[in-house]
VEXKEDO-100297 format. One record per residue: residue in one letter; x, y, z of N, C-alpha, C in turn. Coordinates in steps of 0.001 Angstrom, whole numbers, m for minus. Layout:
+------+---------+---------+---------+---------+---------+---------+---------+---------+---------+
! palo !    n_c1 !    n_c2 !    n_c3 !   ca_c1 !   ca_c2 !   ca_c3 !    c_c1 !    c_c2 !    c_c3 !
+------+---------+---------+---------+---------+---------+---------+---------+---------+---------+
!    A !       X !       Y !       Z !       X !       Y !       Z !       X !       Y !       Z !
...
+------+---------+---------+---------+---------+---------+---------+---------+---------+---------+
//
This chain:
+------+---------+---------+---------+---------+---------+---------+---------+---------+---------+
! palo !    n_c1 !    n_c2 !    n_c3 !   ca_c1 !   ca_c2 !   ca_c3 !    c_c1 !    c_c2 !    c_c3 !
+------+---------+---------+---------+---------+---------+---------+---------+---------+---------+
!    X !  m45228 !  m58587 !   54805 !  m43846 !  m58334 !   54489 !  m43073 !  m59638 !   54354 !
!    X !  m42996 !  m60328 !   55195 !  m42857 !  m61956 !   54905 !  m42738 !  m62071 !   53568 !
!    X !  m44065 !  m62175 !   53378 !  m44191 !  m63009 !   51877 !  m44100 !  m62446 !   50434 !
!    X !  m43481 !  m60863 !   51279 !  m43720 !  m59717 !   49995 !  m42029 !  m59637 !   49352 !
!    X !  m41077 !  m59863 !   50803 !  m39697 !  m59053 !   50604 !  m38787 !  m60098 !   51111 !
!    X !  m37580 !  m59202 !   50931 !  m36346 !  m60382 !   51670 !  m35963 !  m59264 !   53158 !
!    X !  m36606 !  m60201 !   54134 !  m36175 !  m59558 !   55369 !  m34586 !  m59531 !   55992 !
!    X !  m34686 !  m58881 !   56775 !  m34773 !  m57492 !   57014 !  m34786 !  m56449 !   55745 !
!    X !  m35492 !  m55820 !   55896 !  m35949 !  m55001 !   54615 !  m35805 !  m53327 !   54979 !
!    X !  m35447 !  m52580 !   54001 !  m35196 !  m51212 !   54218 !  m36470 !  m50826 !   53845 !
!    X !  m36750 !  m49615 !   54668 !  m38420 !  m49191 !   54821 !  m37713 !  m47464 !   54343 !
!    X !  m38512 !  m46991 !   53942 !  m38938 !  m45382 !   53265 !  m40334 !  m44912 !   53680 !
!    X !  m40490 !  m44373 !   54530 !  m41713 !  m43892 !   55178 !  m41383 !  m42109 !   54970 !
!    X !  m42533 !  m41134 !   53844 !  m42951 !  m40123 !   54047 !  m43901 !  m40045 !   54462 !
!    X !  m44367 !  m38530 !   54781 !  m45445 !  m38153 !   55394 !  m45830 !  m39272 !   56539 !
!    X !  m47278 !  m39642 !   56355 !  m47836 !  m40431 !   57191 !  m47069 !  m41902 !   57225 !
!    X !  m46528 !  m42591 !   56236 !  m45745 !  m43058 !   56068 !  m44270 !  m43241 !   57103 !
!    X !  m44230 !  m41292 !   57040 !  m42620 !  m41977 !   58195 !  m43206 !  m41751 !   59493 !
!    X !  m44407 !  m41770 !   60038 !  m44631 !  m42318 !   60795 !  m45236 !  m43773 !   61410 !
!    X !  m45754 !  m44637 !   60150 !  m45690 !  m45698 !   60210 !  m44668 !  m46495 !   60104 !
!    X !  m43815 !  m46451 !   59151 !  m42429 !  m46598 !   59344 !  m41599 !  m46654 !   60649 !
!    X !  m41878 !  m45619 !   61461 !  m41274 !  m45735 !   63233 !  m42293 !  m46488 !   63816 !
!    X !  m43347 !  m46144 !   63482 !  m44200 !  m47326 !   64563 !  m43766 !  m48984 !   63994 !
!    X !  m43503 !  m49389 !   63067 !  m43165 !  m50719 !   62388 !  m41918 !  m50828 !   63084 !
!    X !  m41163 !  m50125 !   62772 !  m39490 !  m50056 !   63282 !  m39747 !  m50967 !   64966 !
!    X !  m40031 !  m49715 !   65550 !  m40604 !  m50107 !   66770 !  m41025 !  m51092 !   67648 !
!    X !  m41970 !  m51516 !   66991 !  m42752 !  m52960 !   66861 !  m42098 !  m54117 !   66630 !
!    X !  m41271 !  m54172 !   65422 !  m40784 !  m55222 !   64722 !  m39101 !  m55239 !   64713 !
!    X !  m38190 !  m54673 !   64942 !  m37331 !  m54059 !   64983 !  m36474 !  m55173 !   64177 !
!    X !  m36450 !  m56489 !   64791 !  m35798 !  m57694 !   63722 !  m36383 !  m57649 !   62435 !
!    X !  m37195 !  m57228 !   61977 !  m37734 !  m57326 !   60344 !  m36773 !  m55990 !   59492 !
!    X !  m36082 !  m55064 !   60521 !  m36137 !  m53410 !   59616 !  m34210 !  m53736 !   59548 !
!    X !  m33886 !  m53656 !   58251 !  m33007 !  m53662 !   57978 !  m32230 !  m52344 !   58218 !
!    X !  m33102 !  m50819 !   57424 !  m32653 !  m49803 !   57321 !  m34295 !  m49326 !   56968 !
!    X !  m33877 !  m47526 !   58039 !  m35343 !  m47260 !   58067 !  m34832 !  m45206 !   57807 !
!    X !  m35601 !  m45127 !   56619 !  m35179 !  m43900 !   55734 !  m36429 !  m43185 !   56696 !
!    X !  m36282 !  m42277 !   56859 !  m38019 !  m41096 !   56976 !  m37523 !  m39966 !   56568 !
!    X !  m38890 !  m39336 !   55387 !  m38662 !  m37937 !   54833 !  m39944 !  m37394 !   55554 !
!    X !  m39751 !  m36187 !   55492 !  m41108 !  m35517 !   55388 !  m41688 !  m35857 !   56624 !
!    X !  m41744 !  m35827 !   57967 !  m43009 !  m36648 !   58527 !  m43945 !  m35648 !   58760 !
!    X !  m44987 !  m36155 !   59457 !  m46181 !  m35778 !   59439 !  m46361 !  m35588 !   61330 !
!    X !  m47133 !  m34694 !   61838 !  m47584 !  m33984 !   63400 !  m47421 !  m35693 !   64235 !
!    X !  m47121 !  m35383 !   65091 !  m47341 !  m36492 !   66276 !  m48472 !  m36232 !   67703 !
!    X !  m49137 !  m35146 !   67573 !  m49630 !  m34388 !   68254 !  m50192 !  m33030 !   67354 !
!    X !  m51772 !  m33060 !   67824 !  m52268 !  m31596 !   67503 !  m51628 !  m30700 !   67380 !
!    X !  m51045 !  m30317 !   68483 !  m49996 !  m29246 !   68658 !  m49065 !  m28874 !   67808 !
!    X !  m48402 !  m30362 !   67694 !  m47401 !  m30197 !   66619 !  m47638 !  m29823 !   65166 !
!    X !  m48744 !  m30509 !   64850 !  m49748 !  m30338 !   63729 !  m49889 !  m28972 !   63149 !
!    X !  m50150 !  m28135 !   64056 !  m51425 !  m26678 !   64170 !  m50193 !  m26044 !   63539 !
!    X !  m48842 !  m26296 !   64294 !  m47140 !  m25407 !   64097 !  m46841 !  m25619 !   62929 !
!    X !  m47044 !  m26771 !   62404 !  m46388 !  m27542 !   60836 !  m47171 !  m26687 !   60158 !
!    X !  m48644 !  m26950 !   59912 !  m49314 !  m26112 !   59258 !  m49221 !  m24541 !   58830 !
!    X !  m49200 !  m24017 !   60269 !  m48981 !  m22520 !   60096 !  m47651 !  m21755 !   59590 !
!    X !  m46325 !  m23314 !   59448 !  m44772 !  m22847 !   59431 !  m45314 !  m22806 !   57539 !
!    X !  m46090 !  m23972 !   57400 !  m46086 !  m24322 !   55303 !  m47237 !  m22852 !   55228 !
!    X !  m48081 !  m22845 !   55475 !  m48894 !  m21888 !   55674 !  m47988 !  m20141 !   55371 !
!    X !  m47359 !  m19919 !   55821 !  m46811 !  m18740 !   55868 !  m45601 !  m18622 !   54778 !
!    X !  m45353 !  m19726 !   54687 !  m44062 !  m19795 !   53146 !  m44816 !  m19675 !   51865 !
!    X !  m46110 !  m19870 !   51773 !  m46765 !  m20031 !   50323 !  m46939 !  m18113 !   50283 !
!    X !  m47045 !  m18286 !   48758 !  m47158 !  m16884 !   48566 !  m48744 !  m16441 !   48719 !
!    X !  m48615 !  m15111 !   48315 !  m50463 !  m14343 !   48753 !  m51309 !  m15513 !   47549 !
!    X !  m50737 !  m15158 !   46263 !  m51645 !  m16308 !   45925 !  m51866 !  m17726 !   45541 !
!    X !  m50599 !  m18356 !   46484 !  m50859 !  m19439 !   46905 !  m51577 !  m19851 !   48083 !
!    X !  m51534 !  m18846 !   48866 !  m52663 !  m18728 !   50193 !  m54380 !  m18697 !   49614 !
!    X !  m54397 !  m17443 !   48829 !  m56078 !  m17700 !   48205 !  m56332 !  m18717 !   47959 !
!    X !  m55574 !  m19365 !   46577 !  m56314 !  m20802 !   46306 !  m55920 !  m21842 !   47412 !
!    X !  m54930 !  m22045 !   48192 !  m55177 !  m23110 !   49609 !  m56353 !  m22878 !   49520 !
!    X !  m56775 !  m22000 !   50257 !  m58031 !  m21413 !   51013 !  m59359 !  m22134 !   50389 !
!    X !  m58980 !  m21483 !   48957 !  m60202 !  m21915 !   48251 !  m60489 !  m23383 !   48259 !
!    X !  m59300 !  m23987 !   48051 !  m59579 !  m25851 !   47504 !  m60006 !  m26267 !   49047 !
!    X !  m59381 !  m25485 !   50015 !  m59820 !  m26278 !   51358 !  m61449 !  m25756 !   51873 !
!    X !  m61901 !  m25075 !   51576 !  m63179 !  m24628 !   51171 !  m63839 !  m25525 !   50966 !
!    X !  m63989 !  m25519 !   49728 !  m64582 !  m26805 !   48741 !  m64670 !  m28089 !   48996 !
!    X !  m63332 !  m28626 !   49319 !  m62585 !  m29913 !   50163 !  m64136 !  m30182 !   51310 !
!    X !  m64280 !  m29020 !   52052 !  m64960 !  m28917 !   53319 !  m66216 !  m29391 !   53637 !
!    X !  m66986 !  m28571 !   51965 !  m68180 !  m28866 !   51421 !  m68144 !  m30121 !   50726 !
+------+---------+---------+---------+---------+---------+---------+---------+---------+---------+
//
């Protein structure tokens, strides 16, 4: 980041992202100018299993089949 940006630098962390984003924040706190997070991603199994089953239940019947299917496949 140094040699990439002009520090303090505004960070945008989705998904896995806005959780690297807080761990950087964290860590570095003089480098983070402004620190955006969309979307994040489980911090815990637990939390994980809930996220899943909350997106899980909003998709329609046949957006559930093909999940199913690509994560199938994905598997194999």
């Amino acid at each position: 980041m140094e040699d990439n940006s002009n520090l303090p630098a505004t960070i945008i962390g989705w998904s896995w992202g806005y959780m690297l984003g807080f761990i950087l924040a964290a860590r570095y706190p003089s480098i983070i100018k402004k620190l955006i997070l969309v979307s994040r991603g489980a911090f815990s199994k637990r939390h994980d299993r809930k996220i899943k089953k909350t997106k899980f239940k909003r998709l329609s019947r046949e957006e559930r089949v093909k999940f199913k299917s690509v994560i199938k496949e994905l598997e194999q």
